[in-house]
N, C-alpha and C positions, 0 to 999 in steps of 0.2 A: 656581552652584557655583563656590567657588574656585579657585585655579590657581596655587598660591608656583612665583614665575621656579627654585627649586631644585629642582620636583617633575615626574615623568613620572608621568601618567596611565593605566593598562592596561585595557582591559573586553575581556573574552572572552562570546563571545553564542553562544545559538544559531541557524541561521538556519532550522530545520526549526520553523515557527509555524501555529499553528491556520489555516485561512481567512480566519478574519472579523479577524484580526489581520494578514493582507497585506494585505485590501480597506483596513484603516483608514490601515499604511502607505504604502501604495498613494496613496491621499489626502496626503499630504505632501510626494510627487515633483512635482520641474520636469518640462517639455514633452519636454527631451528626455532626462530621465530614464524617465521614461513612454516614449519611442519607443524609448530600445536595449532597456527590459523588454518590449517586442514583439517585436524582432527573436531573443528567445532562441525555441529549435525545440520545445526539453522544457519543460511544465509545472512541473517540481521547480527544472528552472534559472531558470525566468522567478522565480519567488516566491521562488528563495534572493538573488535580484540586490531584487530591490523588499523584501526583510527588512533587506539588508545595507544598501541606502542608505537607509532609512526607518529604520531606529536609529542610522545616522549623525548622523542630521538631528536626533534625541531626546536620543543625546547632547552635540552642539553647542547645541541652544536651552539644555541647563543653563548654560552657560558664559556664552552671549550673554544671556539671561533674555529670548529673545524667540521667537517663534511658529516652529515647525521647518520649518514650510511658505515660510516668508519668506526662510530662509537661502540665500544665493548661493555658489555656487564660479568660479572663474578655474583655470586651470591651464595649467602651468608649460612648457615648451621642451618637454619630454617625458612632459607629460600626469600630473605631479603634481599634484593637487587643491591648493588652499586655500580659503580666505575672501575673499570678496571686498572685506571689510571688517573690521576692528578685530574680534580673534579669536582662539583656541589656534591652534597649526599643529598638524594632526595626518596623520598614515597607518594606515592599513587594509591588510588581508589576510585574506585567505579562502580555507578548503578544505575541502570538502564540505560538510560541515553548519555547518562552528565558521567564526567570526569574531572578528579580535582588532581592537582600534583602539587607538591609540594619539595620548596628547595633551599637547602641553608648550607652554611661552610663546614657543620659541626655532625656527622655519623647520628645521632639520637634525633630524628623526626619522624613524626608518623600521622597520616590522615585518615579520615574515613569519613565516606557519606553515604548517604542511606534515603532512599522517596520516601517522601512522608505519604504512609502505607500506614492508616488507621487501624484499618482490618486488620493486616499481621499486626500491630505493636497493640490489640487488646487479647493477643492470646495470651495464655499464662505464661507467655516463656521467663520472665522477668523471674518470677520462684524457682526454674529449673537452674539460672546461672546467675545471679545477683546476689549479693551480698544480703545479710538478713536490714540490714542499713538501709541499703538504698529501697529495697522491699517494702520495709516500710514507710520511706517517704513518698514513695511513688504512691500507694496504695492510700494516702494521708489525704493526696491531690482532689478535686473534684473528677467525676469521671470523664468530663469533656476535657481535659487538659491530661490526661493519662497515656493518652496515645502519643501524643507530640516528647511529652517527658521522657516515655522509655529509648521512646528513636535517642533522645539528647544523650542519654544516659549510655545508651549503645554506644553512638558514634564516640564520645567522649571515651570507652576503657577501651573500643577497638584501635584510637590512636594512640592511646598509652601505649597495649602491648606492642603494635607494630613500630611505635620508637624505639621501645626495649629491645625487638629482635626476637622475641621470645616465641613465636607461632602460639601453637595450641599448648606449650610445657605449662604457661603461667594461667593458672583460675582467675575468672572474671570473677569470680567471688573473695578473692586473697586480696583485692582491694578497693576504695571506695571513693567514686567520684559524686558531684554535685550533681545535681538534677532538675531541683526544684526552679522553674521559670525566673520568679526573684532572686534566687542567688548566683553569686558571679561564678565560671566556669571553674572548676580547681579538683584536682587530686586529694584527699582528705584523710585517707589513712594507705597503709599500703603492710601486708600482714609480716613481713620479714625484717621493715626497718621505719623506728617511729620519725626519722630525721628524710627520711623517701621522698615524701609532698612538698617538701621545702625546695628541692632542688629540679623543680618540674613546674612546666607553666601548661595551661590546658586555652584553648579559645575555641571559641562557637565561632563557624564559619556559617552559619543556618541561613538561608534564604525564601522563605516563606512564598516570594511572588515566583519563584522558579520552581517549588515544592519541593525541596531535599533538605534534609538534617547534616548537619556535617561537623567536625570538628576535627582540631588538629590540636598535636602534641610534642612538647621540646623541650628536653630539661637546660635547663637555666632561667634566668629571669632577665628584663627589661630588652625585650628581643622587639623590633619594627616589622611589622606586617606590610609586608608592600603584596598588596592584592591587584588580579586582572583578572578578566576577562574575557577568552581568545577568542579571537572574531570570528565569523563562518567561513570568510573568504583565507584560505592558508596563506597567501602574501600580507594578507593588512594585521595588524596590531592594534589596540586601543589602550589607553593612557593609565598604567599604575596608579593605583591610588596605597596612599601610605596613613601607618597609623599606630601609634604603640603598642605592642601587649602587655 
């Protein structure tokens, strides 16, 4: 499969899969991919962790055009996956059932998504790690629309930092993304460099009828979204859809 240096890659999966569809991906895991899906306690988590990286490895062999089981990863200062060799850079996220991945030519992407989980996003976590910024515009919102905002707001710096690489080093509060429903998705300050937001694109990946929040992150600008799908059945595919950021 293709990969134009101007385009970001999306696949949303599901990871809830028949049996004989984990044993098969199951069969395509490293040694110690195989030992952390042991170390999970629940059955549902073990087979959601062997789906998520057994489709990783499915959709990397399209790019590589080589066997899924062969692929190597390396990772980074702070346990950012790549390739170990000549490859897309891509990131992943997962929450519950859904998984998204994401894949471009260029080292700096980052996803995340999140169930839109009203209950957790009316605690106060948003004062403990938000910027006093975003604090207040969240808290500005009506209160029916405050739950949806935080998840947006979440999903949006979890993919910044995981573009960066950064893990836990960088505060979710050193910098400030959009939030508010009416405005468009964007980086808006960042506390170490005023020129930062300029060279970083943010998009809402949010799907309402499926219930998750989600967004993704890629410095540069005028990048193509080609978004999919991935079917239930592991052989069928269904048809990219494309779109600017």
């Amino acid at each position: 499969m293709s990969l134009r240096e101007d385009e970001v890659h999306v696949v949303c999966a599901s990871l809830d899969r028949p049996s004989v569809d984990v044993a098969r991906l199951y069969r395509l895991l490293a040694a110690d991919e195989r030992a952390r899906a042991a170390r999970f306690r629940f059955e549902r988590d073990r087979s959601r962790y062997v789906v998520g990286r057994g489709l990783l490895r499915l959709l990397l062999a399209r790019y590589v055009e080589g066997p899924p089981e062969a692929i190597s990863f390396a990772y980074g200062r702070f346990q950012k996956p790549r390739l170990r060799y000549e490859g897309p850079a891509f990131n992943l996220s997962h929450s519950g059932p859904l998984a998204l991945y994401a894949f471009t030519r260029e080292e700096e992407v980052g996803v995340d998504i999140e169930l839109d989980d009203a209950d957790f996003a009316r605690e106060r976590i948003a004062e403990l790690f938000f910027s006093p910024t975003e604090i207040a515009a969240l808290r500005s919102l009506p209160e029916a629309v405050q739950p949806r905002a935080f998840l947006t707001c979440w999903t949006r710096k979890e993919a910044f930092i995981k573009a960066r690489g950064d893990g836990l080093q960088l505060a979710l509060d050193s910098f400030d993304v959009s939030l508010v429903p009416t405005a468009p998705p964007e980086l808006l300050r960042t506390q170490w460099s005023r020129d930062e937001p300029k060279r970083w694109s943010l998009r809402d990946l949010s799907d309402p009828e499926m219930g998750y929040i989600a967004a993704l992150a890629l410095r540069g600008r005028g990048w193509q979204l080609v978004s999919q799908r991935l079917a239930d059945n592991l052989d069928d595919t269904t048809e990219p859809q494309q779109e600017d950021i």
